[in-house]
C-alpha positions in Angstrom: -101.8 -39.6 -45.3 -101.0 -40.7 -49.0 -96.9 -41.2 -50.1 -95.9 -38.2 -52.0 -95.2 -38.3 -55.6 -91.6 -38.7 -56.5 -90.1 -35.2 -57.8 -86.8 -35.0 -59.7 -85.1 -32.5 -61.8 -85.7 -32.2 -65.4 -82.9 -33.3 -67.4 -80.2 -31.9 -67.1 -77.9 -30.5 -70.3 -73.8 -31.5 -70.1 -73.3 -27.9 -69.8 -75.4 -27.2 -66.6 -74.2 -30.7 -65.7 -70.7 -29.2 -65.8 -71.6 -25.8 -64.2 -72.8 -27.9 -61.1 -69.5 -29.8 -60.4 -68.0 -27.0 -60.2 -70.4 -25.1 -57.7 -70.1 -28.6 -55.7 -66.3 -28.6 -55.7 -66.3 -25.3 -55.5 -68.5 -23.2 -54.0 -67.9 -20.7 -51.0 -71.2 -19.7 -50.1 -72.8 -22.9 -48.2 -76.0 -22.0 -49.4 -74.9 -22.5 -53.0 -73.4 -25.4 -52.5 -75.9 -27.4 -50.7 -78.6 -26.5 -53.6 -76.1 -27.9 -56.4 -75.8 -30.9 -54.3 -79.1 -31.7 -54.0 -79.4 -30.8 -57.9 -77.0 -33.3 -58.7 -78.3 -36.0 -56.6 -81.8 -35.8 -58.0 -80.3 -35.7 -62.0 -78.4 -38.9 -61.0 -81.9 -40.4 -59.6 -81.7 -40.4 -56.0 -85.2 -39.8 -54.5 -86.3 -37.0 -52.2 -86.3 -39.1 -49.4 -82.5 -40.3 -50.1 -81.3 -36.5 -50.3 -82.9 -35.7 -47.2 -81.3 -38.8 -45.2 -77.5 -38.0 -46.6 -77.8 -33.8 -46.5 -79.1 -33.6 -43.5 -82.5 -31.0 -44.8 -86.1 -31.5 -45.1 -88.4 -32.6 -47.8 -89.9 -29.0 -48.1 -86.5 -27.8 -48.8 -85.6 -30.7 -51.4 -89.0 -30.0 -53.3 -88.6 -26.5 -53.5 -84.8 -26.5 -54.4 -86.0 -28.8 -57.6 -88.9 -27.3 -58.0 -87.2 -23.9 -58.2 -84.3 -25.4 -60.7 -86.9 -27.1 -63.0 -88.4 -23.2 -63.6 -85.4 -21.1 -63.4 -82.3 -22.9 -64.2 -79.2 -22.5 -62.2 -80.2 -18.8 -61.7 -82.3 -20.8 -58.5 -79.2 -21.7 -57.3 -78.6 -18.0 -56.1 -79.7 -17.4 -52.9 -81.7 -14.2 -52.8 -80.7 -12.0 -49.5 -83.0 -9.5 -49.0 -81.9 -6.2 -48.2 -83.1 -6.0 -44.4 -85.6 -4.4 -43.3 -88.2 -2.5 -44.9 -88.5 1.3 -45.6 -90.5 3.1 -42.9 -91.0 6.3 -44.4 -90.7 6.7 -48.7 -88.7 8.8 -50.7 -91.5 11.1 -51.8 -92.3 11.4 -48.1 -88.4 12.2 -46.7 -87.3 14.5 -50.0 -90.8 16.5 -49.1 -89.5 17.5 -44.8 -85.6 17.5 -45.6 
């Protein structure tokens, strides 16, 4: 099996670079916090392979974390809960017995 091309962020602005201090100092929600880290660590140049020995994660989750941040911004930072488990029955159907 081949090495892996290296994957970073793309540059980050001083703004966003501001805005992700803060999550990492910040930050309640673990989730959050752990994807700013890694954020920051690949801005600053450390490899995949680095983040994944000092966070404790894989390399599927580094990749998509920066992967997801070079398309969306800090809006990937969000984690997206779903809301449980799907509808059984739809609205038409229920609104058309009741």
């Amino acid at each position: 099996m081949g090495r892996r091309p290296s994957v970073f962020v793309r540059p980050v602005s001083v703004e966003e670079g501001r805005k992700l201090q803060r999550i990492s100092r910040r930050a309640k929600d673990p989730v959050k916090l752990r994807r700013a880290i890694v954020v920051l660590m690949s801005a600053q140049g450390q490899t995949v392979q680095d983040i994944t020995v000092l966070m404790q994660v894989s390399e599927d989750y580094v990749r998509d974390v920066i992967h997801a941040f070079n398309e969306r911004g800090l809006d990937a930072l969000d984690p997206k809960w779903s809301g449980g488990r799907p509808k059984t029955i739809s609205d038409r159907c229920a609104s058309t017995s009741a």
